[in-house]
VMD Tcl script that draws the C-alpha trace (Angstrom):
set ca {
  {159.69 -26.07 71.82}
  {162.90 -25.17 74.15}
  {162.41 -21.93 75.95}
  {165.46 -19.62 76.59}
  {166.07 -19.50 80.45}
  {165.61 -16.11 81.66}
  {168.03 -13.60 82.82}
  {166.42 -12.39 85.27}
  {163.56 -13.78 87.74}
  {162.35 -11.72 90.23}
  {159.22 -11.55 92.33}
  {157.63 -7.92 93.74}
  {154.92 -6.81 96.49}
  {152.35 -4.41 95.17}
  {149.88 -2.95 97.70}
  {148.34 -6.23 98.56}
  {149.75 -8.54 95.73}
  {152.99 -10.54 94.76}
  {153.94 -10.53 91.42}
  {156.41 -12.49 89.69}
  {158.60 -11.49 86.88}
  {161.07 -12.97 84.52}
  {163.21 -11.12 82.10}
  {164.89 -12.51 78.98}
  {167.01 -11.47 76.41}
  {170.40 -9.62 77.60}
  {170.22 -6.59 75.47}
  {168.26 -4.43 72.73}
  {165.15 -2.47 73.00}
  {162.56 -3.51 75.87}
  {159.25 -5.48 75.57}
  {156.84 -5.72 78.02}
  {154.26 -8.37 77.49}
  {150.64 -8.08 78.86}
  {148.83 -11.07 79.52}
  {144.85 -11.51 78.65}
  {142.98 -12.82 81.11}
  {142.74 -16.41 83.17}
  {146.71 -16.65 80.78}
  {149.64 -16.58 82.18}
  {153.28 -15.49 81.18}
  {153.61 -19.59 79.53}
  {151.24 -17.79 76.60}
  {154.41 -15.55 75.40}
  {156.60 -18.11 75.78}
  {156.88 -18.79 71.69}
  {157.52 -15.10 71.69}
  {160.59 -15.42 74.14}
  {161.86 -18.34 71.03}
  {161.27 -15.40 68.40}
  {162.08 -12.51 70.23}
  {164.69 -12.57 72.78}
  {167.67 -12.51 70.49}
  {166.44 -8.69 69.23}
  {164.90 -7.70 72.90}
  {165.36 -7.69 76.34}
  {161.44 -9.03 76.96}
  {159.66 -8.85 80.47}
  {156.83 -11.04 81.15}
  {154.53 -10.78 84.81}
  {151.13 -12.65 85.70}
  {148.53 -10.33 87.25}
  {147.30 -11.81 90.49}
  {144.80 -14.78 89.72}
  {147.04 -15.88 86.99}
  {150.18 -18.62 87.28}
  {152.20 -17.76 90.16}
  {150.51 -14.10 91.02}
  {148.72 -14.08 94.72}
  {146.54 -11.92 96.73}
  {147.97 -11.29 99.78}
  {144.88 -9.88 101.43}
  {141.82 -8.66 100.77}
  {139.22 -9.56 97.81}
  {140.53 -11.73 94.92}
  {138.84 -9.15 92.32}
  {141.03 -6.60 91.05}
  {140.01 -3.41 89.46}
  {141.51 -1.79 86.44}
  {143.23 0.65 88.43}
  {144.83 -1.87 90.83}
  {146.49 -3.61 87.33}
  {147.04 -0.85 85.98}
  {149.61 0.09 89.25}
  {150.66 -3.18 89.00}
  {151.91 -2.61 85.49}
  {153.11 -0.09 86.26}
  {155.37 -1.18 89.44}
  {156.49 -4.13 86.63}
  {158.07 -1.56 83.97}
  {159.93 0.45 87.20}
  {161.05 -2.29 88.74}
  {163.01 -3.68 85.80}
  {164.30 -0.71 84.82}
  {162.63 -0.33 81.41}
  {162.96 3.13 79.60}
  {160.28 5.04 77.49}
  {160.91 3.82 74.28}
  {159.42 0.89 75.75}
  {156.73 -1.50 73.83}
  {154.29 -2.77 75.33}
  {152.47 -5.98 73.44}
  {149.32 -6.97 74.44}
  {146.73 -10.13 74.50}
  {142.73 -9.13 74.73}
  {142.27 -7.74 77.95}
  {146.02 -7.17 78.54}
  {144.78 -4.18 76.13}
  {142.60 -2.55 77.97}
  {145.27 -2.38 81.09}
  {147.69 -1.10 78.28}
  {145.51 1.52 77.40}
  {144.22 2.78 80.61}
  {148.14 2.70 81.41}
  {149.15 5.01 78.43}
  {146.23 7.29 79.23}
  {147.69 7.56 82.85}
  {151.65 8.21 82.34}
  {151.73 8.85 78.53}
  {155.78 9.75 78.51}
  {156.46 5.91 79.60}
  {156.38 4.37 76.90}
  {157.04 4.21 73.19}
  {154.74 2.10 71.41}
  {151.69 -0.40 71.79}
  {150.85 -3.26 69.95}
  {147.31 -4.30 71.13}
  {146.10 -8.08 69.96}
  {142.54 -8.78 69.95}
  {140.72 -5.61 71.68}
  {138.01 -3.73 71.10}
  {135.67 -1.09 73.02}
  {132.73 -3.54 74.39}
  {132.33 -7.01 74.41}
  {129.96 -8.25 70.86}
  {126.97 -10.25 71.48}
  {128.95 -13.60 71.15}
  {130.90 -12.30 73.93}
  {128.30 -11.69 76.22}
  {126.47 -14.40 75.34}
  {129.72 -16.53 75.82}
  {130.45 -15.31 79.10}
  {126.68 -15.44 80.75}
  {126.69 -19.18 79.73}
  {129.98 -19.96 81.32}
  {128.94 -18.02 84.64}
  {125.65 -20.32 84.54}
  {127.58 -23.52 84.45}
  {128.56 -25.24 88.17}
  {131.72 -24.38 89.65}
  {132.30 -28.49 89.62}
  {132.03 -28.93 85.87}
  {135.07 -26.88 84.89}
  {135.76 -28.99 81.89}
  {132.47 -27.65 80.16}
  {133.65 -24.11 81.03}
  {136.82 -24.77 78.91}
  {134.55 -26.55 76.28}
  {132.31 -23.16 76.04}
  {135.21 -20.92 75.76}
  {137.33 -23.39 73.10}
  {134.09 -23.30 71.19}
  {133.09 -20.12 71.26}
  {136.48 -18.26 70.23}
  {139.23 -20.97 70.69}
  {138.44 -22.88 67.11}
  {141.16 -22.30 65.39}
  {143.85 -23.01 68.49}
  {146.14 -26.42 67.99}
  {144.89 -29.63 69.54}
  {147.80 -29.04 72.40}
  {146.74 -25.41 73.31}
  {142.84 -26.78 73.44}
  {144.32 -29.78 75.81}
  {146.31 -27.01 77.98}
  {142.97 -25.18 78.20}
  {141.04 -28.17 79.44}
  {144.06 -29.26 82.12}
  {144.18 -25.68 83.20}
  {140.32 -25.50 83.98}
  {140.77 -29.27 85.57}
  {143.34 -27.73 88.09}
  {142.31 -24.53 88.77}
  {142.00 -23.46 92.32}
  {139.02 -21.81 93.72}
  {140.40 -18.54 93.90}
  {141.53 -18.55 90.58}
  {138.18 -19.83 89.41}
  {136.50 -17.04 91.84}
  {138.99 -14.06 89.43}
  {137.56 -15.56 86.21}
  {134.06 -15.66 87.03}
  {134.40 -11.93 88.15}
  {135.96 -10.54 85.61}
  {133.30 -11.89 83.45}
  {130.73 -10.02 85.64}
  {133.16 -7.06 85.46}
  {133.09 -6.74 81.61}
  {129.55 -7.58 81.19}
  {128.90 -4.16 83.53}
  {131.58 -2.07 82.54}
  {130.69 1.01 80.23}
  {132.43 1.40 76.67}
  {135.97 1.82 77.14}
  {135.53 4.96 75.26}
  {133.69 5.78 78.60}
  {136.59 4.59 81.22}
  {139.89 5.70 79.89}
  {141.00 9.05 78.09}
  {142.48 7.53 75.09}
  {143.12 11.18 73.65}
  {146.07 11.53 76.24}
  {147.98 8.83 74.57}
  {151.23 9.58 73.15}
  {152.38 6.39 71.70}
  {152.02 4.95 68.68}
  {149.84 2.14 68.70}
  {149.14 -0.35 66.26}
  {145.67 -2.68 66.63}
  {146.26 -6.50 65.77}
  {142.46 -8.11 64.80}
  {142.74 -11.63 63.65}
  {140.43 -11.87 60.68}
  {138.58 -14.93 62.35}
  {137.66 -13.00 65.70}
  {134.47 -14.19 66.52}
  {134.10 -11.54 69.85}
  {135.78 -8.82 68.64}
  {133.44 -6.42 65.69}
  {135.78 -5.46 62.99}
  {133.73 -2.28 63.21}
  {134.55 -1.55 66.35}
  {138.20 -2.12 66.46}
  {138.08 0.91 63.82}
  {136.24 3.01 66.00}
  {138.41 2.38 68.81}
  {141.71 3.21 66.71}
  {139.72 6.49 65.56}
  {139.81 7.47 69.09}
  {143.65 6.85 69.73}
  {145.95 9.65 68.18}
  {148.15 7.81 66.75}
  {146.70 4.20 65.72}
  {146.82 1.56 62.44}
  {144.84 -1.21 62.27}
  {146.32 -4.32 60.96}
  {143.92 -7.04 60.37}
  {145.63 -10.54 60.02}
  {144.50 -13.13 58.18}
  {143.75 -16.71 58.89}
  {143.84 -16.36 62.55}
  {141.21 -15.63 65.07}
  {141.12 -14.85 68.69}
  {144.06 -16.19 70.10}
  {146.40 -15.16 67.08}
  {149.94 -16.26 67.77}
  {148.66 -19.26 69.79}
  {147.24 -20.23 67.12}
  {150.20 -20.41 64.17}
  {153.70 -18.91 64.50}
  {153.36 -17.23 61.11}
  {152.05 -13.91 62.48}
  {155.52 -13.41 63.97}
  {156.35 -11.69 60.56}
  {153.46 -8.97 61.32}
  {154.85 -8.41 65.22}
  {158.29 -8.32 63.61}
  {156.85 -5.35 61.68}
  {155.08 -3.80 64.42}
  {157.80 -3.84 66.78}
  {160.02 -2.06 64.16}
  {157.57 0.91 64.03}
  {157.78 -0.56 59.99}
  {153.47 0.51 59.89}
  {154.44 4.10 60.83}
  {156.80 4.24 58.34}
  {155.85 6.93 55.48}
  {155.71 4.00 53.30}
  {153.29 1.98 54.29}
  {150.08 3.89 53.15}
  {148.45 1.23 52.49}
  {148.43 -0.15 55.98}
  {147.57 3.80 57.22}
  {144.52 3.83 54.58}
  {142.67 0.96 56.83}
  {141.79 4.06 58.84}
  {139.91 5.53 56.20}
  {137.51 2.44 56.75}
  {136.71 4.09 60.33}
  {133.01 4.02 61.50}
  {131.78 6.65 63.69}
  {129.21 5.81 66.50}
}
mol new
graphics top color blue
foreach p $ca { graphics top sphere $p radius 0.5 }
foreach p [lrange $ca 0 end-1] q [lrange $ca 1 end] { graphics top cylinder $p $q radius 0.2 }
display resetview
């Protein structure tokens, strides 16, 4: 698939990181794309085919991802630190608040804890793949892949690909393998403790105050999700004021990795079409809410 170059490539110091960021797309309304973890911005690169003809689309890697660094200090980051270094990314490129910001797994969380913290930034969310707590297949998922040696990377790709990577294309599965072949201690060192990091952090419920969030937001669960509860993706849009599920079928974790027909449903989302007074069928999922 040929990528657009981008129209901008730029690289910024945060506290004690370097962040790089490219920006494509010359005009229309602004996307910022939040990666999931141990990705990189090469995951949204599909999007950048779809996409950058209707937006003007940043994409960053946190530090421990593609060309990210540390400068100094530990190589863990807190949620805090990437949630600054989001936020550095949206000033430095100018965006405006009717930004959206579209998210992969963890990338959710930071977009979250981000809203919660400057609420007038931005315009809209679309959060793939996140819920409140990681599901027993999670857990179990991530204490087996902390067990293995740091020498036999290739069965750590094997246990994620397994676990919640069924449904990805041959290609993506063989990316996934290379990338654990080649990646660098340090890099290895930021997966394995931000594995320990979710396994010990509270409920998100617990860590961010998603009543303060003024955007809409609309919750993308692929209906094959293996470590994300369906249950709890409705509790967690309960607690955001103004949140839609969307559950989309025939995908599971990885969702537009894994086929490019779910561009239809971020078409949509990106519209604000799911807030639209006519789609009360889509607004009716949150009828299906369960309280905890």
């Amino acid at each position: 698939m040929r990528i657009s170059r981008p129209t901008l490539k730029k690289k910024i110091e945060i506290d004690r990181f370097s962040v790089p960021i490219r920006i494509y797309g010359d005009a229309g309304p602004h996307l910022v794309c939040v990666n999931g973890v141990q990705q990189s911005m090469a995951m949204w690169h599909s999007f950048v085919t779809r996409f950058s003809s209707e937006y003007r689309i940043a994409l960053f890697d946190f530090p421990g991802q593609g060309k990210a660094r540390v400068l100094c200090g530990p190589q863990k980051l807190s949620l805090d630190e990437q949630v600054d270094i989001l936020h550095e990314v949206i000033k430095s490129v100018e965006f405006d608040n009717k930004t959206t910001l579209s998210t992969a797994s963890w990338g959710g969380v930071v977009a979250l804890a981000f809203a919660a913290r400057y609420p007038d930034v931005i315009k809209q969310l679309v959060l793939g793949s996140i819920g409140t707590r990681p599901n027993q297949k999670m857990i179990e998922t991530i204490q087996k892949g902390l067990s293995i040696d740091a020498e036999n990377r290739l069965e750590m790709a094997e246990v994620l690909i397994q676990s919640f990577g069924q449904n990805l294309p041959v290609k993506i599965k063989r990316d996934i393998t290379s990338q654990f072949r080649s990646m660098s201690a340090d890099s290895l060192q930021t997966f394995n403790e931000h594995g320990l990091l979710v396994l010990s952090t509270k409920n998100l419920t617990d860590l961010v105050d998603l009543g303060k969030i003024k955007a809409n937001a609309v919750i993308l669960r692929g209906e094959h999700d293996t470590i994300i509860d369906l249950e709890d993706v409705h509790f967690l849009a309960s607690k955001i004021p103004n949140c839609i599920v969307k559950i989309v079928e025939d995908v599971g974790h990885f969702m537009h990795l894994e086929t490019h027909n779910i561009f239809d449903v971020y078409s949509d989302a990106f519209a604000g079409k799911y807030f639209e007074p006519a789609a009360e069928k889509i607004e009716a999922l949150n009828t299906l809410t369960l309280n905890k």
